[in-house]
C-alpha positions in Angstrom: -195.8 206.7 151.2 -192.6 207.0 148.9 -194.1 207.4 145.1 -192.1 207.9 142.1 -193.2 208.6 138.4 -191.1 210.6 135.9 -188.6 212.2 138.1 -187.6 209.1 139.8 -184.7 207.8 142.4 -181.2 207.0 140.0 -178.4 204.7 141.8 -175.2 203.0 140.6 -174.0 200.3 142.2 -170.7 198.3 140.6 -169.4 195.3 141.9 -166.6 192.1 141.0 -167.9 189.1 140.2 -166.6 185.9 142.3 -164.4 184.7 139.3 -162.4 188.0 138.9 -164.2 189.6 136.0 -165.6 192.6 135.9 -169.0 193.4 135.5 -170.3 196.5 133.7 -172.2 198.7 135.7 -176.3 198.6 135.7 -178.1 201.5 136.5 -182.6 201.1 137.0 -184.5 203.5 137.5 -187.5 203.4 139.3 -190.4 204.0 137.3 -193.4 203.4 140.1 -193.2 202.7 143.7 -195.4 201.8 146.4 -195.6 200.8 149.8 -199.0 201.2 151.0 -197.9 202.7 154.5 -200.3 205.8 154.0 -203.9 206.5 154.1 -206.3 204.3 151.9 -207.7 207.0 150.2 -204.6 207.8 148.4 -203.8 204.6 147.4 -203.4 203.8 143.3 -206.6 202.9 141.5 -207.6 199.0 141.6 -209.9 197.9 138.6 -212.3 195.2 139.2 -214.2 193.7 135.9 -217.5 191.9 137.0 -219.6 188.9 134.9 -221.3 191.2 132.2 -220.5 194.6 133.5 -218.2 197.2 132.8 -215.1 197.9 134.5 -215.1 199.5 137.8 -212.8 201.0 140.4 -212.7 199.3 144.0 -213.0 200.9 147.2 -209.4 200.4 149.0 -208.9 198.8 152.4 -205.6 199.1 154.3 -204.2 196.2 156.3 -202.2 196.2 159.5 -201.0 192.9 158.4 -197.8 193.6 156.0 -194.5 191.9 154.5 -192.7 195.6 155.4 -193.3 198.2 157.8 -196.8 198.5 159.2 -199.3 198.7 156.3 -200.1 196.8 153.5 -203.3 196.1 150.4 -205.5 194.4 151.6 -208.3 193.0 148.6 -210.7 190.1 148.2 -212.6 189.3 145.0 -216.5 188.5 145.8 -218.4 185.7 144.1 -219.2 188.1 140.5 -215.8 189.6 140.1 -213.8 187.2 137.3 -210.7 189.3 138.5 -209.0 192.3 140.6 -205.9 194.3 139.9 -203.7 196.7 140.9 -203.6 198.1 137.7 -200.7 200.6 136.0 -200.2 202.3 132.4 -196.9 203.9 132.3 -197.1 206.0 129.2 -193.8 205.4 126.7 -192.5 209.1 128.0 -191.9 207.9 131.1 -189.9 204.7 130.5 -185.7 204.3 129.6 -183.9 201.6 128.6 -184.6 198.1 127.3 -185.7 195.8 129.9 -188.0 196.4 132.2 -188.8 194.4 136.1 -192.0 194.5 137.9 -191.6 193.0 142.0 -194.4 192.8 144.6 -194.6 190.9 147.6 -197.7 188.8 148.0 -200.0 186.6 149.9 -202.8 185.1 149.2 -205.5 181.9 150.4 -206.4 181.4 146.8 -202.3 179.8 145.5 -202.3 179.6 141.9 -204.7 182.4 141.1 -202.6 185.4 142.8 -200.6 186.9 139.9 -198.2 189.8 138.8 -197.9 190.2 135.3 -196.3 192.9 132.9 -197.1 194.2 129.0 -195.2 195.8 127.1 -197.1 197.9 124.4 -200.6 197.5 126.1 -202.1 198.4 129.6 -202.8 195.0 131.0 -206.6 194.8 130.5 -206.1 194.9 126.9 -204.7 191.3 126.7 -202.0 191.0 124.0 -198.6 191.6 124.7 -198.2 189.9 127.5 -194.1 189.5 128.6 -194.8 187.5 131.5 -196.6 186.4 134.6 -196.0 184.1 137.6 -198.4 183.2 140.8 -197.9 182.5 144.5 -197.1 179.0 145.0 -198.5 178.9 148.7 -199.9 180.9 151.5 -196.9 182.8 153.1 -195.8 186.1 151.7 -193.7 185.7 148.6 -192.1 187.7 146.3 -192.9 187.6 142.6 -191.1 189.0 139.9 -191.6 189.1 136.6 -188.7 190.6 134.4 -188.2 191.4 130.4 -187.7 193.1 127.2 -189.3 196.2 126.3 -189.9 198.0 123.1 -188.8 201.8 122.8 -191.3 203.8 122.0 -193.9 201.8 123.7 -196.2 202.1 126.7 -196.1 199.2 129.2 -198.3 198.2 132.0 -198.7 195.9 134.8 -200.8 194.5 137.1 -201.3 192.6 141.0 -204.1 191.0 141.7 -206.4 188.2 141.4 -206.9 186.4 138.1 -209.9 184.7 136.7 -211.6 182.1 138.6 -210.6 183.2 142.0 -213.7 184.2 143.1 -214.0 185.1 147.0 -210.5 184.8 147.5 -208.5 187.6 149.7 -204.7 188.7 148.9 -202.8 191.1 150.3 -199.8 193.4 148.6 -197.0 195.1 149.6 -194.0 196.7 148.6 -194.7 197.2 144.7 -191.6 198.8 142.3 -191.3 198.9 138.9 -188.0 199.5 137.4 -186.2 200.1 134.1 -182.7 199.9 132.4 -180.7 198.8 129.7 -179.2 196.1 132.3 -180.9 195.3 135.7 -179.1 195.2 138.9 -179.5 191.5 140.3 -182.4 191.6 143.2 -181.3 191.1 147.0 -181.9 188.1 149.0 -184.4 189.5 150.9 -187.2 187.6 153.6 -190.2 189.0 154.5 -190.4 190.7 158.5 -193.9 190.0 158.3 -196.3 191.4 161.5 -198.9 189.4 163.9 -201.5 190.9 162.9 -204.4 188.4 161.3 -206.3 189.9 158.7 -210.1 189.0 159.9 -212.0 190.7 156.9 -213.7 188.6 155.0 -217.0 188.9 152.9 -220.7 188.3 153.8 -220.6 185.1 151.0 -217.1 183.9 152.3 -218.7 183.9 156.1 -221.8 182.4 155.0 -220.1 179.7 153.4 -217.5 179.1 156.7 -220.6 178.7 158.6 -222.2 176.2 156.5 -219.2 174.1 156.5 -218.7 174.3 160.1 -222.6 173.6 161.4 -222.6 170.8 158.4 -219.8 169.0 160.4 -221.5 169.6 163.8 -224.8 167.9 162.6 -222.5 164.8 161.6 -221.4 164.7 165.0 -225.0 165.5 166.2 -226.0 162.7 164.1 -223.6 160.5 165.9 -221.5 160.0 162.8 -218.1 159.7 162.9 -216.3 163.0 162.4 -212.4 164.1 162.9 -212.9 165.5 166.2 -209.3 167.6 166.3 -210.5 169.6 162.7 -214.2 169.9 164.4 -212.7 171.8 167.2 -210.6 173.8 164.5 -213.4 174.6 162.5 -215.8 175.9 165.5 -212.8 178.2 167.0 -212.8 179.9 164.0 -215.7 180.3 163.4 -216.4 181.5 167.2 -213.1 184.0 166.6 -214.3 184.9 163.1 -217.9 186.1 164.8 -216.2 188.3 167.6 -213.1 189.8 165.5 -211.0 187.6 167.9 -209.0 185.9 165.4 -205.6 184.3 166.2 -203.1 183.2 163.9 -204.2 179.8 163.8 -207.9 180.2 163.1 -206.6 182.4 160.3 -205.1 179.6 158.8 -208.2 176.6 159.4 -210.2 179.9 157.4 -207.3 179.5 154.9 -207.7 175.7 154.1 -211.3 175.4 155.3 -212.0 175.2 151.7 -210.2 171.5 151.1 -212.4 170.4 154.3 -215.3 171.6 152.8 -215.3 167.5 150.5 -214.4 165.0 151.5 -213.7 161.6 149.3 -213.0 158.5 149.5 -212.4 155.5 147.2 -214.0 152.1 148.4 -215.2 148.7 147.0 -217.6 148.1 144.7 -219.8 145.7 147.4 -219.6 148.9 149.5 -223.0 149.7 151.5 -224.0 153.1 152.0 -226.5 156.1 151.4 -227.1 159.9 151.6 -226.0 159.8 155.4 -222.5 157.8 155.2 -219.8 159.6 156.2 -216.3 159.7 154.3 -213.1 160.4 156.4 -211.8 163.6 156.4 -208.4 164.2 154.9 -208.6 161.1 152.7 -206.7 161.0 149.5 -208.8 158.4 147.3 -206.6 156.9 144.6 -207.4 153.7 142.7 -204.1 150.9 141.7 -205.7 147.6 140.1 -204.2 144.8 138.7 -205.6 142.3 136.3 -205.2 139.8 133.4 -205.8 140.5 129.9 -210.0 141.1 129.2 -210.4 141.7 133.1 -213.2 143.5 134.9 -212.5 146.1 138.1 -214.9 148.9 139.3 -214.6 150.8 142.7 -217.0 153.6 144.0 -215.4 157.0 144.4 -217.8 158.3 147.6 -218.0 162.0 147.9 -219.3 164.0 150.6 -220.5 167.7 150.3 -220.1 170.1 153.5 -219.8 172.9 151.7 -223.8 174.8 152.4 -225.1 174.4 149.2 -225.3 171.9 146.4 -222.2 171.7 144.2 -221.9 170.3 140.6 -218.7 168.6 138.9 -217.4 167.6 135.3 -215.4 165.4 135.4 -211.9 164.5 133.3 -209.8 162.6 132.1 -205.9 162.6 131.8 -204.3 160.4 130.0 -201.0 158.7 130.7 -199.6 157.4 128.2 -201.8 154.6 126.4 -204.0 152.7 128.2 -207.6 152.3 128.4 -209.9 155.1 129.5 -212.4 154.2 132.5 -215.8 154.8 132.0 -217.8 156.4 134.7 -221.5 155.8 136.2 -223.8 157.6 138.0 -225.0 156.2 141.2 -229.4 156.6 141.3 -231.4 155.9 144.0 -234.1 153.1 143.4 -236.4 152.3 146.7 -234.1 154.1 148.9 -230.8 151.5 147.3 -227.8 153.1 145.0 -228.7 151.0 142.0 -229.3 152.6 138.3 -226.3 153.7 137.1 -226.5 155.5 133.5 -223.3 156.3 131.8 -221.8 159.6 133.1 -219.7 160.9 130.2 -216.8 163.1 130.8 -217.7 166.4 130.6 -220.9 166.1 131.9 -222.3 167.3 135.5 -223.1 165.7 138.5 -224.7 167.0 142.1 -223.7 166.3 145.5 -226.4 168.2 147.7 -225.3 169.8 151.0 -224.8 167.1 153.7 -225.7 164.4 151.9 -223.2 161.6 150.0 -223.0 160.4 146.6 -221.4 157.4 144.9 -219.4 157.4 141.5 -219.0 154.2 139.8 -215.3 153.7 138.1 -215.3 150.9 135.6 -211.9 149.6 134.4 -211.8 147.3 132.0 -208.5 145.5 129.6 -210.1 143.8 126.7 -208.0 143.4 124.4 -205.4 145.2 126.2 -201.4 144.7 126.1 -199.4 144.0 129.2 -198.0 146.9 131.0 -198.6 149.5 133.9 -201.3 152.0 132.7 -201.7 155.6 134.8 -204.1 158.2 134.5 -205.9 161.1 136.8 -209.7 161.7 137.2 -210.3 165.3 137.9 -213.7 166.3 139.3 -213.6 169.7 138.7 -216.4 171.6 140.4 -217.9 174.6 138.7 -217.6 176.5 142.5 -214.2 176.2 142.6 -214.0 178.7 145.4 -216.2 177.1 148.1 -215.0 173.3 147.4 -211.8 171.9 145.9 -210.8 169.9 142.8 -211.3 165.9 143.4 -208.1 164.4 142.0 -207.8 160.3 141.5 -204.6 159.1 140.5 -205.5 155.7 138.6 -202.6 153.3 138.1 -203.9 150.0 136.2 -201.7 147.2 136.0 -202.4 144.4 133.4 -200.8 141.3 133.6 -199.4 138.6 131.0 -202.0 136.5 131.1 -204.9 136.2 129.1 -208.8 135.8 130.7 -210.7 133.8 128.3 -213.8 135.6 126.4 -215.8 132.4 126.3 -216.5 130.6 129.7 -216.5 126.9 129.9 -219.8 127.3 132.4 -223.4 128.6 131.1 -224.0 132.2 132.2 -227.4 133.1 131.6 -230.0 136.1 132.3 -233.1 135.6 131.4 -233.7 137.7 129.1 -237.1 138.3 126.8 -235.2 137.8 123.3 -233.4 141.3 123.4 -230.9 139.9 122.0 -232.7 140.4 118.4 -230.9 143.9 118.9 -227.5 144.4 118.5 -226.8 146.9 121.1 -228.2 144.5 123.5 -226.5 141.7 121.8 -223.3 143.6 122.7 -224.2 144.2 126.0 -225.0 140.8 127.1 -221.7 139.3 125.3 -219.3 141.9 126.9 -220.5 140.4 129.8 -219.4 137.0 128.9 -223.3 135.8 128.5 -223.5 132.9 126.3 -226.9 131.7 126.6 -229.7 133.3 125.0 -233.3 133.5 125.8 -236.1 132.7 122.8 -239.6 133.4 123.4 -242.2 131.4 121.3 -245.7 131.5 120.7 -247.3 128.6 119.0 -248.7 129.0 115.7 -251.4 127.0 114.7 -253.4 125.0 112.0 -250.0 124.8 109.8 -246.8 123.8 110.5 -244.8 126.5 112.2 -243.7 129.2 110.1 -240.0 129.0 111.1 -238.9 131.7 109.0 -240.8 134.5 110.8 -240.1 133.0 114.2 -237.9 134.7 117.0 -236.0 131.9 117.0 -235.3 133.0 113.7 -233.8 136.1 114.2 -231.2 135.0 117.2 -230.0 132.7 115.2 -229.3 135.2 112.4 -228.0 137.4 115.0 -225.5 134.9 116.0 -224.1 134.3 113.0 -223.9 138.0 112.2 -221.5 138.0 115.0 -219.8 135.0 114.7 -220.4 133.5 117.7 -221.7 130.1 116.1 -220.7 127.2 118.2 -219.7 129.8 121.1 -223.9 130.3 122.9 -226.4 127.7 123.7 -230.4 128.6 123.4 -232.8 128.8 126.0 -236.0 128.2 124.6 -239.4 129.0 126.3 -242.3 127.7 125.2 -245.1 128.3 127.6 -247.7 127.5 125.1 -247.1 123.6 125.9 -248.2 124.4 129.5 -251.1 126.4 128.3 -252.8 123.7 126.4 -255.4 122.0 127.9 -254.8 119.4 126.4 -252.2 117.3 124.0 -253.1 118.6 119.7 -251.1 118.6 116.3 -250.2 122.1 116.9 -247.6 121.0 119.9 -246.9 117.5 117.5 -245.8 119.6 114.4 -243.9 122.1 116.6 -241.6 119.4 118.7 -241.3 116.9 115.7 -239.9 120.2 113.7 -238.0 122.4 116.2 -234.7 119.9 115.8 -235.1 119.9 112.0 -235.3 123.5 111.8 -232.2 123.6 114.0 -230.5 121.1 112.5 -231.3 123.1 108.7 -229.2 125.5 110.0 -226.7 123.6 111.3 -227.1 123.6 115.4 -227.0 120.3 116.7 -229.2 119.2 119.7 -226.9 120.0 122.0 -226.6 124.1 121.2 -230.2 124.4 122.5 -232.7 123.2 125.8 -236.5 123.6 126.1 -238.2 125.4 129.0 -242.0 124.4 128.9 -243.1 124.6 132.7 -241.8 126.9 135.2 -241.2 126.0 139.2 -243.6 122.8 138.9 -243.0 119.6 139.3 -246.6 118.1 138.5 -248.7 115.4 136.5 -248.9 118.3 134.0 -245.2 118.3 133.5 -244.1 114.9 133.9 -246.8 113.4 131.3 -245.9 115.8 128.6 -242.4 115.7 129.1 -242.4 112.1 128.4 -244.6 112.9 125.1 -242.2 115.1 123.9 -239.6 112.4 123.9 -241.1 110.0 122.8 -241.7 112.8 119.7 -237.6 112.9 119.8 -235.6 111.1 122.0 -233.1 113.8 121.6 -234.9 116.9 122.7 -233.7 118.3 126.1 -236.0 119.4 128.5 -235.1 122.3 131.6 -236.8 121.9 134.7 -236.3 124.9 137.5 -237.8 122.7 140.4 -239.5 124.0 143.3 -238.0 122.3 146.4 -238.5 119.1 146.5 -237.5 115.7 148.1 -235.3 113.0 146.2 -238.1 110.9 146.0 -240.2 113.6 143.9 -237.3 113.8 141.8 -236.9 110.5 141.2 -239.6 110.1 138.9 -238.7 113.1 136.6 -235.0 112.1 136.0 -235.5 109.8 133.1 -237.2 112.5 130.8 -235.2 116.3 132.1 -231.8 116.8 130.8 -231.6 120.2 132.7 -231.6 121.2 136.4 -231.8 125.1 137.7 -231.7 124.9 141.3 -232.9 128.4 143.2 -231.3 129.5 146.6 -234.5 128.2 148.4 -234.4 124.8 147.0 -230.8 124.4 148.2 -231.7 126.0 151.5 -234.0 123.7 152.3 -232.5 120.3 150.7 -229.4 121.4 153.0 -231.9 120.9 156.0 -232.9 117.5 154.8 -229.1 116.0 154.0 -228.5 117.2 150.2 -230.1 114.5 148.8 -231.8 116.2 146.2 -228.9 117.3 144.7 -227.2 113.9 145.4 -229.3 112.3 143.3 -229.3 115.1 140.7 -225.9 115.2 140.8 -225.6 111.1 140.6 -227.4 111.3 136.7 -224.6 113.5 135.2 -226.6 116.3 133.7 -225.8 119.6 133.6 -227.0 121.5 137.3 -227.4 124.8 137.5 -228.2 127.3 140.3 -230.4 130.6 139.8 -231.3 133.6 142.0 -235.3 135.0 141.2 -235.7 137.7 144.0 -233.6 140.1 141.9 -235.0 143.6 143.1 -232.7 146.8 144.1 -233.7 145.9 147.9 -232.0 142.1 147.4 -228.6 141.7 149.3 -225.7 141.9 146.9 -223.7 139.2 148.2 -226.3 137.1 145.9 -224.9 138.9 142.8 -221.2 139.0 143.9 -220.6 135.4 145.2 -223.1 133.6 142.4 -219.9 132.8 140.2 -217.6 131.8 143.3 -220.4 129.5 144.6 -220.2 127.8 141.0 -216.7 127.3 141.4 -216.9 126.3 145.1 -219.6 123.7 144.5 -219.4 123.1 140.8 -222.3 124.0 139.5 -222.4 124.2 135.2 -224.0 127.3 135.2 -225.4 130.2 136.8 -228.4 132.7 136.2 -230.3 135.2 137.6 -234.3 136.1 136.9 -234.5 138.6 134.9 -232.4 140.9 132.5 -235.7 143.8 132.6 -238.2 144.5 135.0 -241.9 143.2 134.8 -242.8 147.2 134.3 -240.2 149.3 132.7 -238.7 151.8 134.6 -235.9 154.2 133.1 -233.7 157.0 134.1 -236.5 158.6 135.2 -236.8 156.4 138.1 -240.8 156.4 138.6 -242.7 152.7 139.0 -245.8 152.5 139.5 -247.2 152.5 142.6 -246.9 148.8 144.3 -245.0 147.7 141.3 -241.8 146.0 142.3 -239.0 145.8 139.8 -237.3 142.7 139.3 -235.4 143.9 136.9 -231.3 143.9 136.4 -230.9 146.5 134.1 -232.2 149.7 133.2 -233.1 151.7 129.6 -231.9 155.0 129.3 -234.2 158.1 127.5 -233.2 156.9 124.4 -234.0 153.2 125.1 -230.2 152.3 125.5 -229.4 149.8 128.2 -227.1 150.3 131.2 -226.7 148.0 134.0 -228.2 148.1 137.9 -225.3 147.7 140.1 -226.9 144.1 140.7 -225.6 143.7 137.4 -222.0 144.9 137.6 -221.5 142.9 140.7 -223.0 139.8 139.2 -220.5 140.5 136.1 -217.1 141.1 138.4 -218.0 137.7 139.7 -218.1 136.2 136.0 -215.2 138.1 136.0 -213.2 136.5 138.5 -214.2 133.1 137.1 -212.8 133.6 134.3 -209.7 134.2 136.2 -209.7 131.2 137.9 -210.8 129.6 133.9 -207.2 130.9 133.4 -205.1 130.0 136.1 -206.4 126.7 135.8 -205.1 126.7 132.4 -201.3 127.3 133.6 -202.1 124.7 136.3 -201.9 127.2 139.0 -203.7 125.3 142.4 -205.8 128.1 144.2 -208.5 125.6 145.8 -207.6 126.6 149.1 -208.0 130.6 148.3 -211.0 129.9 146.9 -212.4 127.7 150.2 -211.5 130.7 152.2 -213.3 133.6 149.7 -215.9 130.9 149.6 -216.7 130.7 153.5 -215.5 134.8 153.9 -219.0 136.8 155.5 -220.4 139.4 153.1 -219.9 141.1 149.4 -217.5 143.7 150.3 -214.9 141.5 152.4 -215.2 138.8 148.9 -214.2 141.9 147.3 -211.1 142.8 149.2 -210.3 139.0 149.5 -210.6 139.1 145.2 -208.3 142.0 145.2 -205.8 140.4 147.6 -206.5 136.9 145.8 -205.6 139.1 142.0 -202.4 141.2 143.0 -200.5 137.8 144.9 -201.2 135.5 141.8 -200.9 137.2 138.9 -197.8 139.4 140.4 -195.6 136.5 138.4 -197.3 138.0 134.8 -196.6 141.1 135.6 -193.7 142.3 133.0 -190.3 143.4 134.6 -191.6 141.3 138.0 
């Protein structure tokens, strides 16, 4: 051990520069010195400062694995310590000259949080004064240096070690000098020898948590999941090596990076099947590139999958390019066993990911409103274990094209809905969605005329107009009441001999509104009071969702409905009989619509993905699904009641704030992608034969990599500079 304090080593050294000038001579002196080649005992003090407790000095272990010689500082932080330092004061007595250098040669598994750093004025602990500080860059032994001015008179200090937030990293040191002069000599180039030796010391926490990553890997492959084989192999080596002190170079360095294997992530389509148990390939870097029109909808799932022994939590963030919109981000919740309710996750906020199990991120991109341009970004996941998992980084480039999606869709898009839309947060949420019909729920009042003013009806209207979306929805009004009767009275007179003057007093026509009176029938009931009511006024329109049914049963009924809703099982089973129930429907020109009713978390979501291409496909004048809320509310909670199924696409929040099921998001990026099509149209772009082919393609997820491909090869000629 060579150490120096006040009576230190004093060198000249002079030399020509390369372009013939002089330079003036630099003497340094060396201040402190270390090389760590003698017993442990007597090495300097180290200071480790702990979550809520004092300063205290650490117990020193050499290591045979060194940059120099045979001996170097071996340290590792444990999971309390918020940092570890060789730490020196050199009092102001001691110190000549005006700049001062600090070298140490370093290596570290924890890059980025291995430091050296000098003060000049203050021992290191103390914080200010700070001249500089740099940290390893990788995992081979480099030199750091930090070199600057120093004020006479003045203490200085520095300090190796590991900084805050490095918890159960290892480093080791060697070499340490600390010099001073008016003028420094320039440093030599100079490469660590480096030994084989493979430092195998490694805490009880840092072992535990190897173990857990490596027997969380070998019960995927137990499980007959689908594992990287080659890393498996790695991983139990080590492990095997780390348990007998048998260690060679290359297990050292799968302990090294075990860390990054201890997530892995993945970034996959929205349609996407999967639960707890779905593995994510190893090594994946998940990034997200979309490209869309002006007012388009995207969303992919990042998947994550935790092997890291225990459950880790994440906040995620967002940074910025520059400009662009900001995604928003949902939480993926079980519902009967599917990934459906998916509240807002705001940034900032924390999510889990247990051990060994998988979780899904929703990333919802949207460009309403939005100029034409490339738009980046990075989502950071930034767990608050940084040492047993890494940082989840997702490069997000967003490309908007020249062209603008319409707002309004020339196609009825409809959910029933129970008359939320008296509120305007749900107002909002069903029109961001491109909704334009809206559901009114009347009872019949009785004895005198109806009382229009107090009416539902009443207050979606108002509602309407508030927003200025007069001439832009239709009305879907439900009157059960007329089935309920027993028989014909005044009270069902008055109201369909005033419901077109009320309309028409505040000034929507006939055609802004359709009356729903019987549901799934197609009886003597229906037919004989849907001939009274126009022969009350001609120009009422009646709905009709038919059960399935034969042409001839139709036929009847035509003359007096003005609106057909056709289910999945009604075209099911007409398409065994020859279509000719919708022949003839089709054949009378009124508007034809299909629906979906069997709209649980359990129901396939190609039904909410393809609805809108199926419209296209077969041109159909609108499309709905049954129903906006469940028959029993259920919120973030998650807890129905037992035998209670919900039918529901949307759930309320703790605060009674809606947020969709991802039935819902799916059904909206397919109103999405026909109001792409509304817009192509529009520049009399042709894209029947894309559509045939996304039309006949097997399953939600391959339509949504056939959309993708469809979006980035037509609108590539809007894209600006393309």
């Amino acid at each position: 051990m060579n150490l120096y304090r006040s009576a230190a080593l004093r060198w000249r050294r002079c030399a020509k520069l390369v372009m013939g000038l002089l330079a003036c001579p630099a003497f340094a002196e060396v201040v402190w010195q270390e090389d760590f080649e003698g017993a442990g005992d007597k090495f300097p003090p180290i200071t480790v400062v702990y979550r809520g407790k004092e300063p205290k000095k650490w117990i020193h272990i050499p290591s045979k694995e060194a940059a120099f010689g045979k001996q170097a500082l071996y340290m590792e932080s444990s999971d309390e310590a918020q940092w570890m330092f060789l730490l020196v004061n050199i009092p102001a007595e001691q110190l000549k000259g005006k700049r001062m250098r600090l070298t140490a040669w370093v290596k570290s598994d924890f890059p980025g949080k291995a430091e050296a750093m000098v003060t000049d004025g203050y021992s290191c602990d103390a914080g200010p004064g700070k001249i500089g500080a740099v940290t390893v860059k990788g995992k081979n032994w480099e030199r750091l240096v930090v070199e600057g001015p120093r004020t006479p008179g003045k203490m200085a200090g520095f300090a190796v070690g590991l900084g805050y937030g490095a918890k159960g990293a290892s480093m080791l040191i060697d070499n340490v000098k600390f010099e001073c002069a008016d003028e420094l000599p320039p440093l030599p180039d100079v490469k660590a020898v480096g030994t084989k030796w493979v430092e195998m010391r490694k805490m009880a926490s840092q072992r535990k948590r190897f173990e857990a990553l490596t027997g969380s890997w070998m019960r995927d492959a137990a499980l007959g999941l689908p594992v990287d084989s080659a890393m498996l192999k790695r991983l139990v080596n080590a492990r095997n090596g780390y348990r007998t002190g048998a260690m060679t170079p290359a297990d050292a360095e799968t302990v090294a990076v075990s860390r990054q294997y201890a997530l892995e992530a993945k970034i996959v389509e929205p349609s996407v099947e999967f639960d707890v148990t779905t593995p994510v390939s190893a090594g994946t870097s998940p990034e997200l590139d979309v490209v869309m029109p002006i007012n388009g909808y995207d969303a992919k799932i990042l998947l994550i999958r935790n092997h890291s022994g225990r459950t880790q939590y994440f906040s995620p963030r967002w940074m910025a390019g520059k400009g662009g919109p900001v995604p928003v981000l949902r939480r993926m919740i079980p519902v009967d066993g599917f990934f459906d309710a998916m509240p807002v996750l705001p940034f900032g906020n924390v999510f889990e990911v247990a051990d060994g199990e998988t979780k899904g991120i929703w990333i919802d991109i949207r460009s309403r409103d939005v100029k034409p341009g490339v738009y980046q970004g990075m989502l950071k996941f930034v767990p608050l274990d940084p040492v047993s998992v890494p940082e989840i980084r997702v490069p997000v480039r967003q490309t908007v094209a020249d062209l603008v999606s319409p707002k309004e869709l020339p196609v009825a898009v409809f959910c029933w809905d129970y008359g939320v839309a008296k509120d305007q947060t749900d107002y909002e949420f069903l029109r961001n969605a491109r909704v334009n019909v809206f559901h009114v729920c009347e009872s019949l009042p009785t004895k005198d005329s109806p009382n229009w003013e107090k009416s539902d009806l009443k207050k979606i209207l108002d509602q309407v107009d508030a927003n200025g979306d007069r001439g832009k929805v239709f009305f879907f009004l439900e009157n059960w009441f007329t089935n309920d009767a027993k028989e014909w009275n005044s009270d069902l007179d008055r109201y369909y001999t005033g419901i077109g003057a009320y309309m028409k007093s505040r000034g929507y026509g006939y055609d802004s509104f359709v009356i729903h009176c019987f549901d799934e029938v197609l009886n003597d009931k229906f037919f004989d009071r849907a001939r009274r009511i126009k022969q009350l006024d001609p120009k009422l329109r009646i709905f009709s969702d038919p059960p399935p049914a034969s042409a001839e049963q139709l036929k009847r009924f035509t003359p007096y409905l003005d609106y057909y809703c056709l289910g999945s099982w009604f075209l099911m089973e007409d398409d065994n009989n020859g279509n000719k129930a919708v022949e003839l429907l089709r054949s009378t020109g009124k508007p034809l619509w299909i629906y979906e009713c069997d709209s649980q978390p359990a129901h396939a979501l190609d039904f909410y993905r393809r609805m809108a291409l199926n419209s296209v496909q077969r041109k159909w004048d609108g499309f709905t699904f049954w129903a906006l809320k469940g028959l029993a509310f259920r919120h973030m909670s998650i807890t129905p009641e037992p035998g209670v199924v919900n039918y529901g696409l949307t759930y309320l929040d703790e605060n009674g704030v809606r947020y969709p099921s991802r039935r819902w998001a799916l059904w909206e990026l397919g109103i999405d992608d026909y109001a792409l099509f509304t817009a192509l149209r529009e520049k009399g772009i042709d894209f029947s034969a894309e559509v045939r082919a996304m039309y006949e393609t097997k399953g939600a997820a391959g339509l949504d990599r056939a959309m993708e491909a469809f979006k980035k090869e037509k609108l590539k000629q809007f894209i600006p500079g393309k």
